[in-house]
C-alpha positions in Angstrom: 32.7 53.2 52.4 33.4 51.5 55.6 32.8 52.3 59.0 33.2 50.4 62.9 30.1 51.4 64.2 27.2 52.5 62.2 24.4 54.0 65.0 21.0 54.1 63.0 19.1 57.2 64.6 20.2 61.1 65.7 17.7 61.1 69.4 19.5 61.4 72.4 20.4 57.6 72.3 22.0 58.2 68.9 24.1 60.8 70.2 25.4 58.8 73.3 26.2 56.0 71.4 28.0 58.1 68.8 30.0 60.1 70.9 30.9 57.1 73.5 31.6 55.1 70.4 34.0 58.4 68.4 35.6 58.9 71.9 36.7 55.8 71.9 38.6 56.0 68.8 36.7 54.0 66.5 35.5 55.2 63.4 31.9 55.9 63.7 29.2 57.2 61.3 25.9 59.1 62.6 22.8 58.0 60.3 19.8 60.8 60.5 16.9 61.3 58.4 17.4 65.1 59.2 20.6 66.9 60.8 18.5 69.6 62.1 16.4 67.1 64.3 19.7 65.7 66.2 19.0 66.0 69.8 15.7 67.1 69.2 13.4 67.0 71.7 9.8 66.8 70.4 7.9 66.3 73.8 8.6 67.9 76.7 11.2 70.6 77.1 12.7 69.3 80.3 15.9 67.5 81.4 16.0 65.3 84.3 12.8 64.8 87.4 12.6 62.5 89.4 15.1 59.3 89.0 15.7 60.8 85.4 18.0 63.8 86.9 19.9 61.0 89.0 20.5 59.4 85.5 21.7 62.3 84.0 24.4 62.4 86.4 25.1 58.9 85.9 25.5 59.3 82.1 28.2 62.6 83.2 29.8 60.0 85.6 30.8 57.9 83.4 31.7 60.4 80.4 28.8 61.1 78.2 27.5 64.4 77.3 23.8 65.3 78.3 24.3 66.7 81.5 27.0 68.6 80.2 24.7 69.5 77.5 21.5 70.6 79.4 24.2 72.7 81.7 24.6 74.8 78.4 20.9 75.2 77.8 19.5 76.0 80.9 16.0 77.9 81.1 15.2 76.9 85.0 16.5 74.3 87.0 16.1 73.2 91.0 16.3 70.2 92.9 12.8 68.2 93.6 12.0 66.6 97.1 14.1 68.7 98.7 12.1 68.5 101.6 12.3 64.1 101.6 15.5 62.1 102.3 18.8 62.2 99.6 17.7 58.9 97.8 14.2 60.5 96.0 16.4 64.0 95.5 16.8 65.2 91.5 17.5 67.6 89.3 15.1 68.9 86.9 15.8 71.2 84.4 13.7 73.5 82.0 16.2 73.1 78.8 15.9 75.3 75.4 14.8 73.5 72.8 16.7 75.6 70.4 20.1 76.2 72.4 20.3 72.0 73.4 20.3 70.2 70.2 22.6 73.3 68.2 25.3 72.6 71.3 25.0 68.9 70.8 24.8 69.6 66.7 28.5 71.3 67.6 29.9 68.7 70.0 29.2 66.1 66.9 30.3 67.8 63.9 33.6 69.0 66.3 34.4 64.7 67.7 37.1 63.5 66.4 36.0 60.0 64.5 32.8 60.9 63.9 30.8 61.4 60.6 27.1 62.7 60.4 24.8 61.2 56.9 21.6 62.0 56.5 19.4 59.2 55.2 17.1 57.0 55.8 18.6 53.3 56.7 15.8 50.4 54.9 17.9 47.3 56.3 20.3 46.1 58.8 22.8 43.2 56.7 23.5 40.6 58.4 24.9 37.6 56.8 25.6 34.3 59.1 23.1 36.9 61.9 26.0 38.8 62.3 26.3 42.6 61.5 28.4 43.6 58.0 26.6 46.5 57.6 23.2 48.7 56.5 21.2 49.3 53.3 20.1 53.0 52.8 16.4 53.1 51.2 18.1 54.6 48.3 20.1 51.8 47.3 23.3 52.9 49.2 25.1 49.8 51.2 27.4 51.4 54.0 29.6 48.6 55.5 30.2 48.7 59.3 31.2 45.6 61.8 28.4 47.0 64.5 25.5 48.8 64.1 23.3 50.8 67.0 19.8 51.2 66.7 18.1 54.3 68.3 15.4 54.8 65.9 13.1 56.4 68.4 9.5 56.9 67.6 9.9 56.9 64.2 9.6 53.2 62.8 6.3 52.7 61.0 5.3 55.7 62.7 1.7 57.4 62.5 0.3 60.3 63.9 -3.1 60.0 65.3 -5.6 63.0 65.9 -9.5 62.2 66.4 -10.4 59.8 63.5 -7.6 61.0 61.5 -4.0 58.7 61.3 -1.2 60.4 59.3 1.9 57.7 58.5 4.7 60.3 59.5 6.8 60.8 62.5 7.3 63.8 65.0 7.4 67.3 63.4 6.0 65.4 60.5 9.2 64.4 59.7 9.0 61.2 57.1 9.3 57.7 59.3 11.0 55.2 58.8 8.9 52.6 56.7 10.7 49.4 56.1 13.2 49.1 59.1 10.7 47.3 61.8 9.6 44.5 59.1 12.6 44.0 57.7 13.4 43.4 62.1 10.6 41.6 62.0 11.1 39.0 58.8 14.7 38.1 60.6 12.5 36.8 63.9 12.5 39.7 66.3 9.2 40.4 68.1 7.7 43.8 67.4 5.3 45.4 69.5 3.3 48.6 68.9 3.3 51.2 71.6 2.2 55.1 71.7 2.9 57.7 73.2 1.4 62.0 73.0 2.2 65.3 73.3 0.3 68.3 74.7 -0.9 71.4 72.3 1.9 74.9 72.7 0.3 77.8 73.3 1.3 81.4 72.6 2.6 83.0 75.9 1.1 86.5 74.6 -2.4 85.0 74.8 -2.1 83.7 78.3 -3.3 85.3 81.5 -1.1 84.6 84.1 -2.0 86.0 86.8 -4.6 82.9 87.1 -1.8 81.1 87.6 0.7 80.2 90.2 4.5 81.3 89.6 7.1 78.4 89.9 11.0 79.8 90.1 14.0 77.7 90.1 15.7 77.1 93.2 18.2 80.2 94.5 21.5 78.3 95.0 23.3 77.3 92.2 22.8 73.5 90.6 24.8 71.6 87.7 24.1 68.4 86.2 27.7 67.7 85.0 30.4 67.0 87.9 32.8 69.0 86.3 30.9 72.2 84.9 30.6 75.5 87.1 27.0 77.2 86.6 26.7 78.9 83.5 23.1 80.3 83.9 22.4 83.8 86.0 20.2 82.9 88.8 18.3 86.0 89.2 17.3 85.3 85.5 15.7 81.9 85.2 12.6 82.0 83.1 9.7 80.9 85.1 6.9 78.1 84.7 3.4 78.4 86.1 1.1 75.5 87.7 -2.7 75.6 86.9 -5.5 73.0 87.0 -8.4 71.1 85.4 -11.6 71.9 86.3 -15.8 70.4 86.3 -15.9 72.5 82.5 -12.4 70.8 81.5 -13.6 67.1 82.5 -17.2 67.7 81.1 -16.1 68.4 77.6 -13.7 66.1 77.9 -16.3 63.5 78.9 -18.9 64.9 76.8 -16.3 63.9 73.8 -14.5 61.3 74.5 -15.4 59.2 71.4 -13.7 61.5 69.1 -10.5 61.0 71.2 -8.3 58.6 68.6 -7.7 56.6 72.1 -11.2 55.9 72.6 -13.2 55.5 69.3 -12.0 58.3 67.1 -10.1 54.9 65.6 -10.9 51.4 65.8 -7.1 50.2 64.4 -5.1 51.3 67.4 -3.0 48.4 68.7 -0.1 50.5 70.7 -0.3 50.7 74.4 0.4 53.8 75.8 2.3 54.9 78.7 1.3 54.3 82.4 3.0 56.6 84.2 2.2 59.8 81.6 -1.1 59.7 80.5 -3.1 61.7 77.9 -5.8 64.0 79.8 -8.8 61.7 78.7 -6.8 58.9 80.3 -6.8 61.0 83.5 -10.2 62.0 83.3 -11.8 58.3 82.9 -8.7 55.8 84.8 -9.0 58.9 87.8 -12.8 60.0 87.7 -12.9 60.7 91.4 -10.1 63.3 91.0 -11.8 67.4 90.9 -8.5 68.5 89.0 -5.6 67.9 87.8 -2.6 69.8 87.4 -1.1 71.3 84.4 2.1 73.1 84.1 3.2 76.4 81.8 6.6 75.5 80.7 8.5 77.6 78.5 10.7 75.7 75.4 13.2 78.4 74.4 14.4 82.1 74.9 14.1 82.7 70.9 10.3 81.8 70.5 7.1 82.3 72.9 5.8 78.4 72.5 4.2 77.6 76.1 4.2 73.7 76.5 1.4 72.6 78.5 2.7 69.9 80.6 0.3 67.0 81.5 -2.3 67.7 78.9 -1.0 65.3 75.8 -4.5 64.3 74.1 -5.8 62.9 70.8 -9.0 64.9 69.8 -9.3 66.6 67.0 -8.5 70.2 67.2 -11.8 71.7 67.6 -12.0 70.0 70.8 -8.6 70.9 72.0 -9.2 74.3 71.6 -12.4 74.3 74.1 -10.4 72.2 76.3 -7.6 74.5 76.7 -10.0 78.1 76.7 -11.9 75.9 79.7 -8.3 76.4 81.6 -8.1 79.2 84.0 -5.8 81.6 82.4 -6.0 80.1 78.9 -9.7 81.7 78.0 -8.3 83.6 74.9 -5.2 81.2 74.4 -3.9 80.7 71.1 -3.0 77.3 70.3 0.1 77.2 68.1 0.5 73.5 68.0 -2.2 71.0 68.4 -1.6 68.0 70.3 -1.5 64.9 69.0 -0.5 60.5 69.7 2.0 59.0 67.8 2.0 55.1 67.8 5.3 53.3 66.5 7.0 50.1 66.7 10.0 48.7 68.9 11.6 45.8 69.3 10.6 43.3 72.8 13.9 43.9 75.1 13.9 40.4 76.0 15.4 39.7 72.9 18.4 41.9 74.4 21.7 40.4 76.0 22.7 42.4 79.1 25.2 44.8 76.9 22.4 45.6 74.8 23.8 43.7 71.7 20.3 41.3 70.5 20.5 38.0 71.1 19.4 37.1 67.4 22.2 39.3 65.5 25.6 39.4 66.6 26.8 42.9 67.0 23.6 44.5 66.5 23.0 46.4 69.6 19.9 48.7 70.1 19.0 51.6 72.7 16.3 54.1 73.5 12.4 54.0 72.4 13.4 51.3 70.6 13.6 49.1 73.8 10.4 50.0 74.9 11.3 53.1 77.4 10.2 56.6 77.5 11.9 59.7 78.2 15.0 61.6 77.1 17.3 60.6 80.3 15.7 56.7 79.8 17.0 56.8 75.8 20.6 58.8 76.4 21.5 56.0 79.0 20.5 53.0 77.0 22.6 54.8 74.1 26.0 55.5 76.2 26.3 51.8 77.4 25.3 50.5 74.0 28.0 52.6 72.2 30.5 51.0 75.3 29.6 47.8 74.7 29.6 47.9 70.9 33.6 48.9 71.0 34.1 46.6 74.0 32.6 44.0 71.7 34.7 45.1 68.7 37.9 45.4 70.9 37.7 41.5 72.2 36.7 42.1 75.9 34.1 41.7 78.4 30.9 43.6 78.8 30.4 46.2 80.6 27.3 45.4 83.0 26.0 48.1 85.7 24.4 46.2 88.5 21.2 47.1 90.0 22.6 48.4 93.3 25.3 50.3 91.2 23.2 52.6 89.3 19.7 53.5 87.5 21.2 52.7 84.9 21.5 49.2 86.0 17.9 48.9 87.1 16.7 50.3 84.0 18.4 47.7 81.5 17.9 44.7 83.8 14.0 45.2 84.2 13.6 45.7 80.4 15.6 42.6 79.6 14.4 41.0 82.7 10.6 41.6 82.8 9.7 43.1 79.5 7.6 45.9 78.8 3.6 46.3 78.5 3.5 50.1 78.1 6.6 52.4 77.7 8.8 52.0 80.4 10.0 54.9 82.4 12.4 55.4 85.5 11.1 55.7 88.8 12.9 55.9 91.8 10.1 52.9 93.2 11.9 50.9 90.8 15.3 50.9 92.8 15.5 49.0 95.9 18.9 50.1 96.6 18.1 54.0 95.8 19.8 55.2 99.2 22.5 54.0 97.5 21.7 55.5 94.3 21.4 58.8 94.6 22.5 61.9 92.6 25.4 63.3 95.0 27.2 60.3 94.6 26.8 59.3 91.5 30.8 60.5 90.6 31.6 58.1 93.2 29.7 54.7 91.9 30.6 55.3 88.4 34.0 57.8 87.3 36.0 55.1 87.5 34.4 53.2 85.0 33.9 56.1 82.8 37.9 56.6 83.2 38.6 53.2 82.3 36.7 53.2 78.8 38.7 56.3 78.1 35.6 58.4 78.2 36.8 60.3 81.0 40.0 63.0 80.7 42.9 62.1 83.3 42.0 66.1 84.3 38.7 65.3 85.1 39.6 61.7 87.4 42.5 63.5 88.7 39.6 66.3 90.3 37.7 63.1 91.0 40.3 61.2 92.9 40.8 64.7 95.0 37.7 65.0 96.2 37.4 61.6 97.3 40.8 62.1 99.3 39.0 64.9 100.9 36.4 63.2 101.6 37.6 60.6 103.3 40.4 63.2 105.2 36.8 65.4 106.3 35.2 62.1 107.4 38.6 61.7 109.6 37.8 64.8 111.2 34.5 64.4 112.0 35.1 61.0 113.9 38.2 63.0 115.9 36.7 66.3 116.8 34.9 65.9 119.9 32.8 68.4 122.1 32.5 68.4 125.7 29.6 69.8 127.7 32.0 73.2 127.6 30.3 73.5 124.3 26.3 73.5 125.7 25.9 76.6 125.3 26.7 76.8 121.9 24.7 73.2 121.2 21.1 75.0 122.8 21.5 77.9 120.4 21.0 74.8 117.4 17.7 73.7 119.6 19.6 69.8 120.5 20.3 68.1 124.0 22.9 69.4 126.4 25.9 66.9 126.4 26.9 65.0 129.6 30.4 63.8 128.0 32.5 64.3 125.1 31.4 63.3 121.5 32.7 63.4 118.2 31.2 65.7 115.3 30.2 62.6 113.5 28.0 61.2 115.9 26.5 64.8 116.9 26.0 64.9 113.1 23.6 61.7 113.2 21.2 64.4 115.4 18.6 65.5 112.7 18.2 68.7 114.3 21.8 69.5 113.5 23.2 70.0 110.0 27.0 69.9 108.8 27.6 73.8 108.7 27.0 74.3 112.3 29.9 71.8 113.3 32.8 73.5 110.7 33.6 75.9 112.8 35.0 73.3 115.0 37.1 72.1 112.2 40.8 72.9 111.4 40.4 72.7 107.5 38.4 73.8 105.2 36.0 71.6 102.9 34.0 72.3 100.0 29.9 71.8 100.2 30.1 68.6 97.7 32.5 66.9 100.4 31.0 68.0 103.3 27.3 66.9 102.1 29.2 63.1 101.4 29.8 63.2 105.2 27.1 64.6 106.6 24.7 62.1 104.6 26.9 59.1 105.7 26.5 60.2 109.5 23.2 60.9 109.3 22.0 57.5 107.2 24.4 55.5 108.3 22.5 52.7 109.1 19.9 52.8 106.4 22.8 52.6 104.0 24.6 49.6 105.6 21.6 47.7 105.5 21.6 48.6 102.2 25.3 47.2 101.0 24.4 44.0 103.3 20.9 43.1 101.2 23.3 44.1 98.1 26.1 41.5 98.9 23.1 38.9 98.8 22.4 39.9 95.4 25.5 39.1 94.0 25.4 35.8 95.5 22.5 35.4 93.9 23.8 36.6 90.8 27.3 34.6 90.9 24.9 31.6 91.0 24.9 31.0 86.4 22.5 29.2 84.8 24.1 27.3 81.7 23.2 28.8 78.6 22.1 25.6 77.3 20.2 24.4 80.0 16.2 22.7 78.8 13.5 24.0 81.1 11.7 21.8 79.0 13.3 18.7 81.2 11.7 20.6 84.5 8.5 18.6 84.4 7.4 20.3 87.7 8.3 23.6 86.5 4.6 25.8 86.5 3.9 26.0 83.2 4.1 30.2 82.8 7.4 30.1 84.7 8.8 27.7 82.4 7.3 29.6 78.8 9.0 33.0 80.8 12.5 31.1 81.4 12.3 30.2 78.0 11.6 33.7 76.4 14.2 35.4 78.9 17.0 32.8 79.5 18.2 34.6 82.4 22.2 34.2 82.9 22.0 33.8 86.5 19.3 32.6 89.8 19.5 36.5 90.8 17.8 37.0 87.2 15.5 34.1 87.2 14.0 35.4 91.0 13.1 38.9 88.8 11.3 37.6 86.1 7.1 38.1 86.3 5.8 34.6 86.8 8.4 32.7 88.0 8.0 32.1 91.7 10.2 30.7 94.6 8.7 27.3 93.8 10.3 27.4 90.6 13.5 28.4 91.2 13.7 25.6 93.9 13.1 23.4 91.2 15.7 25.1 88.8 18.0 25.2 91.6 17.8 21.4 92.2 17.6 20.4 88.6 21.2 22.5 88.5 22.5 20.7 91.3 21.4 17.2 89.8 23.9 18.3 86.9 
């Protein structure tokens, strides 16, 4: 048996890659230790946040299938920051945990290309370091030219709960037991991180009238650029927002060394994430803090599982169930599912090439928790532009490489390979220093034509794409020729703005923040749809923000068109600082755009490299 790509893993990373990989018409086999756990999502039951939902877009843009998935399975959705400029604006979604991974199950088993084993892969072969196929921990050899690895949470994977530490993955699935040293013994670094999730609770045992009702937004939202809303927005399921209190932090306090993270075990050696941590972590890292809050999310229309969202912890369960009856609201709660840490290993991403194939193996590419990142949205990226790059790599051409000021996506793979990781990594909007040019309107518009170029987007779909940029550019037209005179001052003091003393276009009235694009259609002699008219009302009204923007972006790529020879000896740089040179070493960044990102090296240093590359 024989196979082009072989993607090791059935997460949201396996199934990008898969499909991207299927779609593109090479013959492509999905390995999963269980068919029923493809596209599972065995922490939170959300898609998107903040940055994530501009990702998830992204991914649409350029042809894969989770926003087009979570459109399917919505529970709730709305747009956060609403009330804060377009570049921190994102979609968040309440997704059912039954409905998402059976629609993903059915867009698998119905791709052309595409075959689904379950098994358990031991090995990666590679003779020579290059890929020639995988050994199955029952013997089985399965030849393929590439192989992705999205193993997720699950190599050498152990479930910790007080002092107790259970070698099995999520679910208690079986892990994966041999794959990391097998990585390990052909030189890749490993390192050991962790990671939680909060106890479910039965919604019949919870009072909620202690708690405060969240709705999804009342206008319409899709994640997918193509998809009309499928959901009835009178009939979102809603969540409910509650919070810590002195009881909550004094057991929590009063018990802390029964917690695995904090004496329960002595053997811990993963490092948990900063950006989502457990509840003791909250309590001790944010002491000064009276509460904290905690969200009632619903995970699916066919069971009553409440998630708990922001109370992942690690005692044992007779502890968690006085924490959670010390909640207002949750006094007689039943807990369904006790909470518990998982700590696995994943390979160091500076042992990744930009494409995400390792710089060890040749045609090995990896994506996901693997790399080092958190999050659904953060996996399902890394998985779409491996599966790319593992046909692009099969099919003789050039990489495909998203720049930082192109997309999240961009930012997220060049600070893994870039900086490494110390904790799980996950997406913020901080991260970007373009995000006003980032954000999730216009995400069609940075990336469709790459997705339509890798063949991962229909001609129907570009052709819709190209028409709406048209129109965009036909409405922008109008905008700078339409003027008003002061004939029109009456009309201008019923929107609460200055009187005009001569004529001005709609455009520049449009850069008045009192006045928003519907008030100046009427003015207009054709029609536009919202998704057009919000392209030109944020381009009036930011302007200047965004050209300053594209100029600090143009000095990027000089930077980055400044390459570093691959076999270039930082050794040779005698006044090179001694951490900058071990971190050039470890990284060997491609280009002087690279080298300025990397932790440790500093402006002396890259003067040096600079003039050491000049000297030839």
């Amino acid at each position: 048996m024989e196979y082009e790509v072989i993607v090791v893993g059935g997460g949201h990373a396996g199934c990008e890659a898969a499909l991207a990989c299927a779609r593109k018409g090479h013959k492509t086999l999905l390995v999963t230790g269980n068919i029923n756990n493809i596209a599972d999502m065995p922490c939170n039951p959300s898609i998107g946040g903040s940055a994530k939902g501009i990702v998830v877009r992204e991914i649409d843009a350029l042809g894969g299938e989770m926003g087009n998935n979570a459109d399917k399975s919505l529970l709730q959705i709305k747009m956060l920051n609403t009330a804060k400029g377009p570049a921190v604006r994102s979609l968040r979604a309440q997704a059912d945990k039954i409905t998402y991974p059976k629609n993903m199950l059915k867009t698998l088993e119905s791709t052309d290309n595409l075959d689904i084993q379950e098994a358990l892969v031991k090995d990666v072969l590679t003779p020579d370091n290059k890929v020639s196929g995988v050994l199955l921990e029952d013997g089985k050899v399965i030849k393929a030219k590439a192989v992705i690895l999205t193993t997720g949470t699950y190599m050498n994977a152990d479930i910790m709960v007080g002092d107790t530490r259970h070698r099995e993955g999520p679910h208690g699935e079986k892990p994966s037991n041999y794959l990391s040293d097998n990585l390990a013994k052909k030189g890749f670094i490993i390192k050991r991180l962790k990671t939680g999730t909060p106890p479910r609770i039965a919604k019949d045992s919870i009072d909620f009238s202690e708690a405060k009702r969240e709705d999804g937004d009342s206008v319409y939202h899709t994640f997918s650029f193509d998809n009309e809303p499928m959901y009835d927005i009178d009939k979102q399921v809603p969540c409910y927002l509650i919070y810590t209190n002195d009881e909550t932090h004094k057991i929590i306090r009063d018990n802390l060394n029964k917690s695995s993270m904090y004496g329960g075990l002595s053997d811990i050696k993963g490092v948990g994430p900063r950006y989502c941590p457990s509840i003791e972590d909250k309590i001790v890292r944010f002491s000064d803090k009276e509460r904290h809050q905690l969200f009632l999310e619903p995970e699916s229309l066919y069971y009553d599982d409440i998630y708990l969202q922001g109370f992942s912890t690690s005692m044992p369960y007779d502890v968690q169930e006085k924490m959670v009856h010390s909640l207002p609201g949750l006094e007689k709660a039943k807990i369904l599912k006790y909470a518990y840490a998982i700590e696995y290993d994943a390979i160091y991403p500076t042992q990744l090439k930009f494409n995400l194939e390792t710089k060890l193996i040749e045609n090995l590419f990896t994506a996901g928790q693997i790399n080092g990142t958190s999050g659904y949205e953060e996996a399902a990226c890394q998985g779409l532009m491996a599966g790319i790059n593992a046909c692009l790599k099969l099919e003789g051409k050039e990489p495909f490489i998203l720049r930082r000021d192109e997309a999240y996506i961009g930012v997220l793979i060049d600070d893994l390979i870039t900086k490494g990781i110390r904790d799980p990594y996950r997406l913020l909007t901080s991260r970007a220093e373009y995000r006003l040019l980032l954000r999730t309107d216009n995400a069609d518009l940075r990336l469709r034509e790459y997705g339509h170029k890798f063949g991962l987007v229909s001609d129907e779909k570009y052709e819709r794409f190209l028409n709406k940029k048209k129109n965009i550019e036909k409405a922008t037209l109008e905008f700078k020729e339409k003027r008003l005179t002061p004939k029109n001052n009456d009309y201008l003091e019923t929107l609460g703005t200055k009187p005009l003393k001569d004529g001005v276009s709609l455009y520049d009235l449009l850069r008045r923040p009192e006045i928003k694009v519907e008030d100046l259609t009427k003015f207009l002699d054709n029609e536009y749809d919202s998704e057009v008219l919000e392209q030109v009302s944020i381009s009036a009204k930011y302007e200047g923000y965004i050209n300053k923007s594209l100029r600090e972006a143009e000095k990027l790529k000089h930077l980055e068109n400044k390459k570093i020879p691959e076999d270039i000896d930082y050794d040779a740089m005698h006044n090179l600082a001694s951490e900058a040179k071990q971190k050039l070493k470890e990284v060997r960044p491609l280009t002087i755009g690279q080298a300025i990102r990397i932790s440790g090296v500093n402006p002396a240093d890259i003067s040096i490299l600079t003039m050491y590359m000049k000297r030839g």
